[in-house]
PDB file as gemmi writes it, atoms N, CA and C in Angstrom:
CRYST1    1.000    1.000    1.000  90.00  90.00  90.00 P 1                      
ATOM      1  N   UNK A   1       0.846  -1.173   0.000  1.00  0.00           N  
ATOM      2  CA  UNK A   1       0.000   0.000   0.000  1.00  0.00           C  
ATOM      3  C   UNK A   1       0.895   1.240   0.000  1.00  0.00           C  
ATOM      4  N   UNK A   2       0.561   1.936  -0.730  1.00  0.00           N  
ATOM      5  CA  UNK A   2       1.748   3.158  -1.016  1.00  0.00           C  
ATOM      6  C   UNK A   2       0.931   4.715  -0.133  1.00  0.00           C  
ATOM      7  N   UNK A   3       2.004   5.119   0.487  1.00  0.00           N  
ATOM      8  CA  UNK A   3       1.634   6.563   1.662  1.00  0.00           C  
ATOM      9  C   UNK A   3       2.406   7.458   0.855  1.00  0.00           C  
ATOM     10  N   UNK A   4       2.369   8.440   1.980  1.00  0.00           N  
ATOM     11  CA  UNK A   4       2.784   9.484   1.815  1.00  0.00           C  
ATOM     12  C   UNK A   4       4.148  10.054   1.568  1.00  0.00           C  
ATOM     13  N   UNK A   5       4.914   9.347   2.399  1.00  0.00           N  
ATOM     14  CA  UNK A   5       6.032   8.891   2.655  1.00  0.00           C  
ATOM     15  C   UNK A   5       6.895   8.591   1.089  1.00  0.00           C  
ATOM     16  N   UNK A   6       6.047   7.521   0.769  1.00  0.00           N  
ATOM     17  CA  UNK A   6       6.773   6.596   0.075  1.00  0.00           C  
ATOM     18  C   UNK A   6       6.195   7.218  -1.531  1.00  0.00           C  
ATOM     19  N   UNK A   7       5.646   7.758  -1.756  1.00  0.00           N  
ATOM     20  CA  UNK A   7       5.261   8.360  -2.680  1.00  0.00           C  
ATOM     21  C   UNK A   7       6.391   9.790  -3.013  1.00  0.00           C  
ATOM     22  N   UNK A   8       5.969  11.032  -2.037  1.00  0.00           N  
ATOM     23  CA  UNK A   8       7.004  12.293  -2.054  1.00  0.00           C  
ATOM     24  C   UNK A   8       8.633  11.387  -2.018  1.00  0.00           C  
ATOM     25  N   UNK A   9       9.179  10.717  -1.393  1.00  0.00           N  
ATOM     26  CA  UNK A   9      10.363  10.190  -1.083  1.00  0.00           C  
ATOM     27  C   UNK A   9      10.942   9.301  -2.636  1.00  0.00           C  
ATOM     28  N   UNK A  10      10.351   8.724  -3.183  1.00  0.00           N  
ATOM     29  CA  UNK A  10      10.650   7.901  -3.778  1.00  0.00           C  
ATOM     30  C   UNK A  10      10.681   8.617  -5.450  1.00  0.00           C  
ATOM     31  N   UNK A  11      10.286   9.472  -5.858  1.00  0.00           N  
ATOM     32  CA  UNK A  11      10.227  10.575  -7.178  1.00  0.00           C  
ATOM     33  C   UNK A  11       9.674   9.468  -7.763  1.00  0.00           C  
ATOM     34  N   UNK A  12       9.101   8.833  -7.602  1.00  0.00           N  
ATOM     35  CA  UNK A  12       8.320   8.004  -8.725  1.00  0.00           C  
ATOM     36  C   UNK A  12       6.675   8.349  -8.941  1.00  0.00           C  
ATOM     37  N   UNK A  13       5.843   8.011  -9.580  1.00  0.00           N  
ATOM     38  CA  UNK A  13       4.633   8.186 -10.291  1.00  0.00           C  
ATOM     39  C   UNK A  13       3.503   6.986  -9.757  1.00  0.00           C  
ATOM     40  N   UNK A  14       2.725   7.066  -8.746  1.00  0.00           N  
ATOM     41  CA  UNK A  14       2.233   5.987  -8.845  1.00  0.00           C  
ATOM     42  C   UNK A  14       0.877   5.992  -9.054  1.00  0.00           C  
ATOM     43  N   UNK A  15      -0.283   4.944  -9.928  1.00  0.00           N  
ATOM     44  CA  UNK A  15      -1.172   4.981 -10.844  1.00  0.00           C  
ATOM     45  C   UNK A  15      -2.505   5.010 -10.043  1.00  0.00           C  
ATOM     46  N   UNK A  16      -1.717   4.193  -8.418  1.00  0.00           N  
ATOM     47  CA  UNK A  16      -3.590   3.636  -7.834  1.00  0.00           C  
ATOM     48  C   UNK A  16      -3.011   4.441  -6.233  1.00  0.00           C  
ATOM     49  N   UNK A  17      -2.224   5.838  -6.783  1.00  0.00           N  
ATOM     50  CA  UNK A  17      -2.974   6.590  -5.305  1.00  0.00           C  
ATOM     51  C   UNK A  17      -3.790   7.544  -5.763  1.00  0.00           C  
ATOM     52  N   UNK A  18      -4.736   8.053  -4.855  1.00  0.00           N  
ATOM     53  CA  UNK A  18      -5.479   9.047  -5.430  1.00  0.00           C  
ATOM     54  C   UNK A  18      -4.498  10.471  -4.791  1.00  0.00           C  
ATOM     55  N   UNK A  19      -5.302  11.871  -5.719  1.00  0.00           N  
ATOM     56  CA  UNK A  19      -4.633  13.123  -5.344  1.00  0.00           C  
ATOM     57  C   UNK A  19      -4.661  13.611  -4.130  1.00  0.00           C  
ATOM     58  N   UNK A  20      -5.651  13.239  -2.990  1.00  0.00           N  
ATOM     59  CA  UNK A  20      -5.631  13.576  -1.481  1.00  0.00           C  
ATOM     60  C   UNK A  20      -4.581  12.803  -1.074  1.00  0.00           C  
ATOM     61  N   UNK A  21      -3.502  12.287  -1.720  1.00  0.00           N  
ATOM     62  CA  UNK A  21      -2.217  11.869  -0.539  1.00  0.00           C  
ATOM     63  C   UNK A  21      -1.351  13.081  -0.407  1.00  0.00           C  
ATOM     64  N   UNK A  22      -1.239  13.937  -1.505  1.00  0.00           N  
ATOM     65  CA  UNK A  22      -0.433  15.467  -0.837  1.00  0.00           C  
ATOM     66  C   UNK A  22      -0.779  15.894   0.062  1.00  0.00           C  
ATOM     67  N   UNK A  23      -2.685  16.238   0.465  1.00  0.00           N  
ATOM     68  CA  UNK A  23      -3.021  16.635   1.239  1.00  0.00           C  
ATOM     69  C   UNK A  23      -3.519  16.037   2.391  1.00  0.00           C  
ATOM     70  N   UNK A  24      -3.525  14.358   2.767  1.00  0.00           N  
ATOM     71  CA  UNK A  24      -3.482  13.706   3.774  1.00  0.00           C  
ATOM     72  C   UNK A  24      -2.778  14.027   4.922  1.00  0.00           C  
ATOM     73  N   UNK A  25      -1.399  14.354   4.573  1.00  0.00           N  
ATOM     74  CA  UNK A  25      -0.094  14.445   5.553  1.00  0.00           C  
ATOM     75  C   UNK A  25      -0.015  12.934   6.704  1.00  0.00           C  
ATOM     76  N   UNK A  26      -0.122  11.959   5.445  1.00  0.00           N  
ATOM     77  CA  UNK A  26      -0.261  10.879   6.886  1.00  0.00           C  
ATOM     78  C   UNK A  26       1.244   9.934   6.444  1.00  0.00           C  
ATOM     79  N   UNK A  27       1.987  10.053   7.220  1.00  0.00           N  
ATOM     80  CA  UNK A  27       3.046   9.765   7.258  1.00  0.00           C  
ATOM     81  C   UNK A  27       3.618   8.353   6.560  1.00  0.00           C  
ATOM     82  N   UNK A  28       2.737   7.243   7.351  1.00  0.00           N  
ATOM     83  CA  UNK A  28       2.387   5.787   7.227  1.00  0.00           C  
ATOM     84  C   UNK A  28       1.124   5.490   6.989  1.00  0.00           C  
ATOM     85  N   UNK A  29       1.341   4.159   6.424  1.00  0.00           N  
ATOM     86  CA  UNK A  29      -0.202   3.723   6.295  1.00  0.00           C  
ATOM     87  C   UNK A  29       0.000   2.786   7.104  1.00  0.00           C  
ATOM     88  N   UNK A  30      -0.817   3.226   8.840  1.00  0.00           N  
ATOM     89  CA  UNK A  30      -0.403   2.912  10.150  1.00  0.00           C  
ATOM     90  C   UNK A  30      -2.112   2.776  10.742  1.00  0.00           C  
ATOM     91  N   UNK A  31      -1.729   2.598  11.626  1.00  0.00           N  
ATOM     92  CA  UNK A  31      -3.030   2.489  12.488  1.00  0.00           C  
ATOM     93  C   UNK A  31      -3.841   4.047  12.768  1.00  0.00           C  
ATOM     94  N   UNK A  32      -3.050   4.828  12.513  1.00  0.00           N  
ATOM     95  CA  UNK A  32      -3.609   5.935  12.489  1.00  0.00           C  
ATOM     96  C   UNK A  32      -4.697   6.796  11.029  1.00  0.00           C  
ATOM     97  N   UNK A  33      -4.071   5.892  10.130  1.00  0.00           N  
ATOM     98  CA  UNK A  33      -4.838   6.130   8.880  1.00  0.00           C  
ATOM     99  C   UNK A  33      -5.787   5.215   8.768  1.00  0.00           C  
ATOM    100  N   UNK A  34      -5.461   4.226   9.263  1.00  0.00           N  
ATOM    101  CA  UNK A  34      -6.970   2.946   8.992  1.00  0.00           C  
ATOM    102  C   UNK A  34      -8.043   3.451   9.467  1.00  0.00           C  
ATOM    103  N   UNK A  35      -7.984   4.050  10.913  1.00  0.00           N  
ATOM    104  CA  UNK A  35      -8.830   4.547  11.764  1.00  0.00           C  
ATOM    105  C   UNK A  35      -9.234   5.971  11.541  1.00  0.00           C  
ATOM    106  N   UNK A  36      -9.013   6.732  10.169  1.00  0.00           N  
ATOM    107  CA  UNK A  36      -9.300   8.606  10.242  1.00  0.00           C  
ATOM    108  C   UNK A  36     -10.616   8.184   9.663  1.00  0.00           C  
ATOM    109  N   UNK A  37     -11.381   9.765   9.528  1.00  0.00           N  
ATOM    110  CA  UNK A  37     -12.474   9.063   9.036  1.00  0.00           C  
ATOM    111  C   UNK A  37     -11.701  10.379   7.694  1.00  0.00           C  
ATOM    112  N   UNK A  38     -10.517  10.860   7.192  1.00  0.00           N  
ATOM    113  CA  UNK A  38     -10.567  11.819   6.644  1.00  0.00           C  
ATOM    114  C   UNK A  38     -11.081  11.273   4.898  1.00  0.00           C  
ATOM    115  N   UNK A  39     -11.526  10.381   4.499  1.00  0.00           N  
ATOM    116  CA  UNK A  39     -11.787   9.667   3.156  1.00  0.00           C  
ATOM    117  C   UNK A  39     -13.344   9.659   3.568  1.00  0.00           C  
ATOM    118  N   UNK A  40     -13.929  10.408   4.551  1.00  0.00           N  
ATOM    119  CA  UNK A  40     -15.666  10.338   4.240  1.00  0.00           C  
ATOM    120  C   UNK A  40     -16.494  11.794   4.246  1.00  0.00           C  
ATOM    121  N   UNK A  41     -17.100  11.110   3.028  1.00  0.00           N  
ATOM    122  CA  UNK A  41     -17.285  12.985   2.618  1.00  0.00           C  
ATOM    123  C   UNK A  41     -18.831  11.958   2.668  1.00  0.00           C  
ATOM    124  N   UNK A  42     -19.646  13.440   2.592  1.00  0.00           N  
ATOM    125  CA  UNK A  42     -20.735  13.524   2.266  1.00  0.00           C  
ATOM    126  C   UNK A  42     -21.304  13.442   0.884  1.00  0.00           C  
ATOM    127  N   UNK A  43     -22.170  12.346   0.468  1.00  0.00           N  
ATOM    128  CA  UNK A  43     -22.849  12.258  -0.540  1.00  0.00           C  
ATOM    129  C   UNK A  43     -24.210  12.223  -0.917  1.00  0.00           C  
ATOM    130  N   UNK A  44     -24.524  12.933  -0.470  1.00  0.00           N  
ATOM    131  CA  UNK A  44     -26.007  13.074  -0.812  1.00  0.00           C  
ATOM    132  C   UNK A  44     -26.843  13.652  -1.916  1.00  0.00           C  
ATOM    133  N   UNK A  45     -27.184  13.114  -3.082  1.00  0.00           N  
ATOM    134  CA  UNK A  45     -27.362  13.569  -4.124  1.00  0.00           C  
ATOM    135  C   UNK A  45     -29.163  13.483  -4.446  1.00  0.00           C  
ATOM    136  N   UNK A  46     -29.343  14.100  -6.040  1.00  0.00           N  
ATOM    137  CA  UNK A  46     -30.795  14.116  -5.867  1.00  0.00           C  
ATOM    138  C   UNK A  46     -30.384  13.453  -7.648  1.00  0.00           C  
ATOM    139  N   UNK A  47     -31.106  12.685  -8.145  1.00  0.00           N  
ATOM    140  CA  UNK A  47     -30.258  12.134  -9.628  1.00  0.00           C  
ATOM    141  C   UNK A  47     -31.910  11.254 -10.015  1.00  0.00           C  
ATOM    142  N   UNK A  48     -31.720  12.108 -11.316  1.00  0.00           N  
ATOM    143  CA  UNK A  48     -32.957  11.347 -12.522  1.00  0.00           C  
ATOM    144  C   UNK A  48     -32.020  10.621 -13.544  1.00  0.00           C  
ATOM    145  N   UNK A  49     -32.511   9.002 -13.086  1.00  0.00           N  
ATOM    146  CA  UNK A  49     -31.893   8.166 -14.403  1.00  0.00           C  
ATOM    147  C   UNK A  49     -32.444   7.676 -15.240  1.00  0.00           C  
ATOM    148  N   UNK A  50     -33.743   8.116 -15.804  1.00  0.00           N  
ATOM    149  CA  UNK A  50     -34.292   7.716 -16.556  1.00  0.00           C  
ATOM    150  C   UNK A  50     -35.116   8.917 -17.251  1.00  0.00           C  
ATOM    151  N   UNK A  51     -35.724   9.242 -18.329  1.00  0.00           N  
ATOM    152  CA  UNK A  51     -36.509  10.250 -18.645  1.00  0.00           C  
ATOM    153  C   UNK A  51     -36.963   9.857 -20.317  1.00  0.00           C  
ATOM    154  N   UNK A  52     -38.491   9.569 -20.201  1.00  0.00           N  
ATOM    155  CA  UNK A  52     -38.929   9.117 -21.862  1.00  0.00           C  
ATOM    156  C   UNK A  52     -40.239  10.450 -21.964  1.00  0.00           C  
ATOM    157  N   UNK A  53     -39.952  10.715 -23.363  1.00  0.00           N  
ATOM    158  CA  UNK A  53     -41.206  11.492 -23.769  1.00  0.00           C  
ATOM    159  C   UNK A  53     -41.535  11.007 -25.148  1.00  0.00           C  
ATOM    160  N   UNK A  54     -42.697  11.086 -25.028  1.00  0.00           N  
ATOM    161  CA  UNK A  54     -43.384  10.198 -26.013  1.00  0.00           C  
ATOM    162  C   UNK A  54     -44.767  10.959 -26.848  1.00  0.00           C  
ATOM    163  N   UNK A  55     -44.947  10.814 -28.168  1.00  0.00           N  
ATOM    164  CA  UNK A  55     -46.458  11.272 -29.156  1.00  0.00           C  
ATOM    165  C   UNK A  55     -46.270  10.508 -29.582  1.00  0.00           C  
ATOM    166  N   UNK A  56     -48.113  10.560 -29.954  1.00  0.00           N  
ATOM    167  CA  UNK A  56     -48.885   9.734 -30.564  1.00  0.00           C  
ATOM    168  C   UNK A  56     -49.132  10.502 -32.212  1.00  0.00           C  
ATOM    169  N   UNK A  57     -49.009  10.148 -33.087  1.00  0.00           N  
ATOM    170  CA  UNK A  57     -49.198  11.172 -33.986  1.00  0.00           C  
ATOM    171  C   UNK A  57     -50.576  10.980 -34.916  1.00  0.00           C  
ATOM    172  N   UNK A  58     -51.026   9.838 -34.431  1.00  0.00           N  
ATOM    173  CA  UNK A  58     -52.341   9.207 -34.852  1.00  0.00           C  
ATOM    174  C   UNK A  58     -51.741   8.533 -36.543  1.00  0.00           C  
ATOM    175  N   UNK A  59     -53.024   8.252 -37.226  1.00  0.00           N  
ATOM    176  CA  UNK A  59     -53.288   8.138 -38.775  1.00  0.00           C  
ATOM    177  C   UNK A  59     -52.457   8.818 -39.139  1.00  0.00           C  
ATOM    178  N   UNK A  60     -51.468   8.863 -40.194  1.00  0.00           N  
ATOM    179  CA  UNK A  60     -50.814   9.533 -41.244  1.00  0.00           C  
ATOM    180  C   UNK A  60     -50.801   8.742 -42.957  1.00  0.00           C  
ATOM    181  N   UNK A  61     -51.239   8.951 -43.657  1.00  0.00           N  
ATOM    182  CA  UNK A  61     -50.554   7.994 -44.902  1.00  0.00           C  
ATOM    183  C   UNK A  61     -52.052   7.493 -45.142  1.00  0.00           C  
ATOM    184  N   UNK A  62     -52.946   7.766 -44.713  1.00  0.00           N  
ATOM    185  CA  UNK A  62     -54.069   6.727 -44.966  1.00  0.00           C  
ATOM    186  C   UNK A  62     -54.217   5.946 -43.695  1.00  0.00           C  
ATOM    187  N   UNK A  63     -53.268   4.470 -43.744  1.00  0.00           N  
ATOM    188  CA  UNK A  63     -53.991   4.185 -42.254  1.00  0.00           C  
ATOM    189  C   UNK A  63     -52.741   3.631 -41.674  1.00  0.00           C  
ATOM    190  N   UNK A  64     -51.909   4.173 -42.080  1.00  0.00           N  
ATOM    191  CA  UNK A  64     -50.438   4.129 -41.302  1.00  0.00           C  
ATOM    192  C   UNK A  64     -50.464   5.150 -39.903  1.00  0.00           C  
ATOM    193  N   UNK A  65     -50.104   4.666 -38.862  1.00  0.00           N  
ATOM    194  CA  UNK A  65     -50.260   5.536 -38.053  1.00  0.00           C  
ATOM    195  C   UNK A  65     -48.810   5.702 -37.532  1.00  0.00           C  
ATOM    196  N   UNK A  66     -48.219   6.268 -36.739  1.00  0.00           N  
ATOM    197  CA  UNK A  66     -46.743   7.042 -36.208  1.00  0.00           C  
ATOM    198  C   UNK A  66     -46.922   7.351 -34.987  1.00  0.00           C  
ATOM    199  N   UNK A  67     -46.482   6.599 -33.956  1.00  0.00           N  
ATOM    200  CA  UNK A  67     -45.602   7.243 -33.037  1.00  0.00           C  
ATOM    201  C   UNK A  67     -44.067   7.301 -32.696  1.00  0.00           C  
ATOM    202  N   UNK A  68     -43.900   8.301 -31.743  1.00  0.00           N  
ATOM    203  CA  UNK A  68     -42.558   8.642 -31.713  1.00  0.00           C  
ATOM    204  C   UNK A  68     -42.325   8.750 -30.530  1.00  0.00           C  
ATOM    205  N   UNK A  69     -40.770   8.411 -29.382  1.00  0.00           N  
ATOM    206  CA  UNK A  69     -40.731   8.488 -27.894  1.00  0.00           C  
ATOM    207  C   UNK A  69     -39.228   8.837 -28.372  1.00  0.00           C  
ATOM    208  N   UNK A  70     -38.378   9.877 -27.149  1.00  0.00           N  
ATOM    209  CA  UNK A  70     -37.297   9.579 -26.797  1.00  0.00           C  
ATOM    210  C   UNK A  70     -37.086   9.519 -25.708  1.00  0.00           C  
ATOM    211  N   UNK A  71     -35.933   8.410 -25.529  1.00  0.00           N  
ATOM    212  CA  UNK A  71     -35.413   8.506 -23.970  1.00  0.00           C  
ATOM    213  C   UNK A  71     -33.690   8.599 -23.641  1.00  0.00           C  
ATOM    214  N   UNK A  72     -33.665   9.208 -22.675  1.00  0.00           N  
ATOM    215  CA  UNK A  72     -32.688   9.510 -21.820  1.00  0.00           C  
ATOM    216  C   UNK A  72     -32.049   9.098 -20.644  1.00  0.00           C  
ATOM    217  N   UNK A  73     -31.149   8.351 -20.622  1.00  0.00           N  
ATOM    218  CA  UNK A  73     -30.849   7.781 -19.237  1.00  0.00           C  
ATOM    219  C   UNK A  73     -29.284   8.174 -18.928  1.00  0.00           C  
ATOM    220  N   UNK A  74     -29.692   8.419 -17.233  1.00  0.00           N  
ATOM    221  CA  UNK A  74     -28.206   9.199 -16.605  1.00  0.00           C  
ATOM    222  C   UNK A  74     -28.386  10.580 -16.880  1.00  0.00           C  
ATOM    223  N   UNK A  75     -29.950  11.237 -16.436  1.00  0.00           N  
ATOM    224  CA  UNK A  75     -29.550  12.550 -17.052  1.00  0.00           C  
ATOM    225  C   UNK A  75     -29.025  13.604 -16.222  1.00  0.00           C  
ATOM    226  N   UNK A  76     -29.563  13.764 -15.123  1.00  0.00           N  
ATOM    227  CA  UNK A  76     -28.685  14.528 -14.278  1.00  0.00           C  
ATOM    228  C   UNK A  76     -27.900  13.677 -12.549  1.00  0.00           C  
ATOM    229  N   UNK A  77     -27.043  14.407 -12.371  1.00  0.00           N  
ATOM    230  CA  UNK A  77     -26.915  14.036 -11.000  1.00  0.00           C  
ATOM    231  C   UNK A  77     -26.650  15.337 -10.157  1.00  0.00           C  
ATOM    232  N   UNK A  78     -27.275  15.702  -8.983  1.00  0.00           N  
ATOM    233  CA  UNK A  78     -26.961  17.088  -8.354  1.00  0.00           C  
ATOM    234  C   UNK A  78     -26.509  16.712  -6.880  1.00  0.00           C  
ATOM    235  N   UNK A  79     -25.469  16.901  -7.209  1.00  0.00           N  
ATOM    236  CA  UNK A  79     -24.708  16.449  -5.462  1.00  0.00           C  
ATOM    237  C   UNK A  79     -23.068  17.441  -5.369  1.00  0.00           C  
ATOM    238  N   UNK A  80     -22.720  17.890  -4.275  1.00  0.00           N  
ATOM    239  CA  UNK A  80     -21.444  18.509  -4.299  1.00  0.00           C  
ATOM    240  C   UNK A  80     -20.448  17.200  -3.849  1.00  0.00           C  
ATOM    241  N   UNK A  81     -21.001  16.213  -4.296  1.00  0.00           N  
ATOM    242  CA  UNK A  81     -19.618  14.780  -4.297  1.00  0.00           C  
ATOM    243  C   UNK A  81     -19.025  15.351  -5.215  1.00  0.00           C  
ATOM    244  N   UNK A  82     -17.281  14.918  -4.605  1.00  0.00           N  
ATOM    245  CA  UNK A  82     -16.050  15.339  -5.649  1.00  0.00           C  
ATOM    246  C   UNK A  82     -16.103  14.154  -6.413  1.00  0.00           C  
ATOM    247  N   UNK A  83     -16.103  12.850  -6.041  1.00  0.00           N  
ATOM    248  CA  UNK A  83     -15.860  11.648  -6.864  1.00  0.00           C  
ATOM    249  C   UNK A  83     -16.924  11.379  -7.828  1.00  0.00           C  
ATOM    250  N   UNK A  84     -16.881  10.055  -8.622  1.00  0.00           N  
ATOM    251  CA  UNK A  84     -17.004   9.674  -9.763  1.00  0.00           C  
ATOM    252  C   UNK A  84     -18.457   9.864  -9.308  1.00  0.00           C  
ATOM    253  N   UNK A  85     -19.330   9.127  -8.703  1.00  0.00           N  
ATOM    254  CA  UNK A  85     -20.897   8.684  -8.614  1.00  0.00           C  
ATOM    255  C   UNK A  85     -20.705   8.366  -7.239  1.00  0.00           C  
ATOM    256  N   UNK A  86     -21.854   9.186  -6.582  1.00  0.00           N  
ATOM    257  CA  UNK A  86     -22.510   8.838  -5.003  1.00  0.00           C  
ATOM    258  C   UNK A  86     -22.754   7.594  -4.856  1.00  0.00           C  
ATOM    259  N   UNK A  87     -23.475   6.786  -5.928  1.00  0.00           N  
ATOM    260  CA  UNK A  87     -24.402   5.651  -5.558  1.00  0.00           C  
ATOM    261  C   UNK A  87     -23.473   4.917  -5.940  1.00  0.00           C  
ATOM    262  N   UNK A  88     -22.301   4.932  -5.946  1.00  0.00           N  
ATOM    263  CA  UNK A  88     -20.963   3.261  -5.913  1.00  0.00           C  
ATOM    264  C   UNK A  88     -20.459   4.018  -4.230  1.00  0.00           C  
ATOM    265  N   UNK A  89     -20.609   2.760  -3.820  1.00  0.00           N  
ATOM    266  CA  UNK A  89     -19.538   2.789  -2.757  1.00  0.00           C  
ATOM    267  C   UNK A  89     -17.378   2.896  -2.731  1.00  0.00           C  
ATOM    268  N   UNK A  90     -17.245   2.695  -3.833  1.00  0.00           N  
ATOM    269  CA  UNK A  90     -15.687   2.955  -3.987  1.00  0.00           C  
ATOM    270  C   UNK A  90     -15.620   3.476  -5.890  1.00  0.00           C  
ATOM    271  N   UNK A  91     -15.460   4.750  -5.196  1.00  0.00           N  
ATOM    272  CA  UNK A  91     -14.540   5.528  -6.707  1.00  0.00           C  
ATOM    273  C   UNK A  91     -13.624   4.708  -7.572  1.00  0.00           C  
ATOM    274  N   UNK A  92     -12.626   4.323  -7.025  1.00  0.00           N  
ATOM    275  CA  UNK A  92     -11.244   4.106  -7.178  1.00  0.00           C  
ATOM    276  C   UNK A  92     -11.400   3.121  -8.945  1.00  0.00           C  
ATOM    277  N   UNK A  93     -10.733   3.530  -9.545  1.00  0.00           N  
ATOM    278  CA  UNK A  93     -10.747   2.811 -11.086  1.00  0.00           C  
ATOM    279  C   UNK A  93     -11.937   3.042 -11.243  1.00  0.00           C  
ATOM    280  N   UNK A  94     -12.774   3.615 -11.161  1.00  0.00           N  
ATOM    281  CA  UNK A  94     -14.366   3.250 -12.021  1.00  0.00           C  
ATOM    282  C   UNK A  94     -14.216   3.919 -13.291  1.00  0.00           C  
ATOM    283  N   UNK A  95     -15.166   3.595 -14.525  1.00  0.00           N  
ATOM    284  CA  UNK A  95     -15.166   4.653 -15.386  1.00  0.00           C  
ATOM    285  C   UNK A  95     -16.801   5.389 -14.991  1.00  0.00           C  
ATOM    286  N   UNK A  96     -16.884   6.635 -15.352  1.00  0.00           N  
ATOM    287  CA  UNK A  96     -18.408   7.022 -15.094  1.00  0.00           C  
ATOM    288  C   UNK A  96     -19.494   6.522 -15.974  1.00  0.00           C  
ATOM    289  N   UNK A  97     -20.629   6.362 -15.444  1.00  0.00           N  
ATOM    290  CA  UNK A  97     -21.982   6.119 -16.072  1.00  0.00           C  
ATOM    291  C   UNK A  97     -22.427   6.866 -17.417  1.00  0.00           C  
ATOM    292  N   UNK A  98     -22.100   6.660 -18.216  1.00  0.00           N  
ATOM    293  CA  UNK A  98     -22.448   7.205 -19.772  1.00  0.00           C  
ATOM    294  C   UNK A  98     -23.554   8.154 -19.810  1.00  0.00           C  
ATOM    295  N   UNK A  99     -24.301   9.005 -20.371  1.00  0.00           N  
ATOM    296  CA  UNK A  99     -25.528   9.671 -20.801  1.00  0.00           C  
ATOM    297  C   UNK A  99     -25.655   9.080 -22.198  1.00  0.00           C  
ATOM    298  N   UNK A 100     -26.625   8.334 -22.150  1.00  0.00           N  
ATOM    299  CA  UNK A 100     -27.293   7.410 -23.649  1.00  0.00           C  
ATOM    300  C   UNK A 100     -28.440   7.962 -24.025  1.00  0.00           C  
ATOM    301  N   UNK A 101     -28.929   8.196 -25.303  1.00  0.00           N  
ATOM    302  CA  UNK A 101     -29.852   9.124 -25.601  1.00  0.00           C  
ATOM    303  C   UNK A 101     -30.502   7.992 -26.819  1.00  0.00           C  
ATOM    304  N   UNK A 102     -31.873   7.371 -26.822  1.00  0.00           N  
ATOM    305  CA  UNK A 102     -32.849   7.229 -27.837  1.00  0.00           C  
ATOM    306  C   UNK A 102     -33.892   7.433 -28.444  1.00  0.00           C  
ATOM    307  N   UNK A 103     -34.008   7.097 -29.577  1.00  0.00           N  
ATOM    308  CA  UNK A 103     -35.323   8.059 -30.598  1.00  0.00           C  
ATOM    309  C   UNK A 103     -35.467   6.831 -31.288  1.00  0.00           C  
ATOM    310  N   UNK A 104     -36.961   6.660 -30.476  1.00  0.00           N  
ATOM    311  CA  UNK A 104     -38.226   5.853 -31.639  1.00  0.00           C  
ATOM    312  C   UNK A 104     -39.106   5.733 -32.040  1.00  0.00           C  
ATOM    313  N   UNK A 105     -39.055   5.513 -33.567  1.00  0.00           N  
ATOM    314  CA  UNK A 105     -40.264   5.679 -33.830  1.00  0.00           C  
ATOM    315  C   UNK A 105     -41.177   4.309 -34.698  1.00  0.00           C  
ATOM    316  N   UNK A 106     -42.370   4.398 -34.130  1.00  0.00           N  
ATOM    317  CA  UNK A 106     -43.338   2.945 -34.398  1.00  0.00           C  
ATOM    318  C   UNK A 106     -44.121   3.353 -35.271  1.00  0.00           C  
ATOM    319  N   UNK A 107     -44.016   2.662 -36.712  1.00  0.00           N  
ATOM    320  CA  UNK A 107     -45.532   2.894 -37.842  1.00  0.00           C  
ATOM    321  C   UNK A 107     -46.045   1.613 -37.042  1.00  0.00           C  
ATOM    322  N   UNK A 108     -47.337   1.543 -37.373  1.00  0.00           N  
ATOM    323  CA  UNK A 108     -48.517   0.295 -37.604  1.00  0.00           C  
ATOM    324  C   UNK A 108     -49.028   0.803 -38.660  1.00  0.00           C  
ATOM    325  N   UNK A 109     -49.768  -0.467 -39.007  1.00  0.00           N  
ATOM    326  CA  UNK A 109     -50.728  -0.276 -40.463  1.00  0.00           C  
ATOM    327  C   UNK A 109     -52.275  -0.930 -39.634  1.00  0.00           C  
TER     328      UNK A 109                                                      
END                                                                             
């Protein structure tokens, strides 16, 4: 497990610490870091993951009829979390949740 220490000391680059080890100041990764609570932030968010709107456009063509829906998923999330997504319990490597957007449309006869 790589600290603080061993990170500034060593001039090397490493891939799986995150950027709060400059500002940790925790010397070791000791009994004193297992036990901080300084890695718990508040996440409390308010998040719409889903959103469809939809017409009917009736008869068109004679007796072809048309409707049309799009939908949206992942559309907002409103939270002052710094990390990736509130609703995972560990950031660390994730990639984020995409915004996917579809449009369809249904003839019948």
């Amino acid at each position: 497990m790589a600290n603080h220490a061993a990170v500034l000391n060593s001039g090397q680059y490493f891939k799986n610490t995150t950027y709060e080890i400059n500002h940790s100041n925790f010397a070791n990764a000791g009994e004193k870091q297992m036990l901080s609570d300084y890695f718990l932030h508040r996440a409390s968010f308010l998040k719409m993951d889903n959103l469809t709107l939809g017409y009917d456009f009736g008869r068109i063509l004679g007796r072809t009829s048309l409707r049309a829906s799009a939908t949206v998923q992942n559309v907002f999330t409103l939270s002052s979390y710094k990390g990736v997504d509130p609703e995972r319990s560990i950031d660390f490597s994730l990639y984020p949740v995409p915004r996917t957007y579809t449009l369809n449309l249904s003839f019948s006869l």
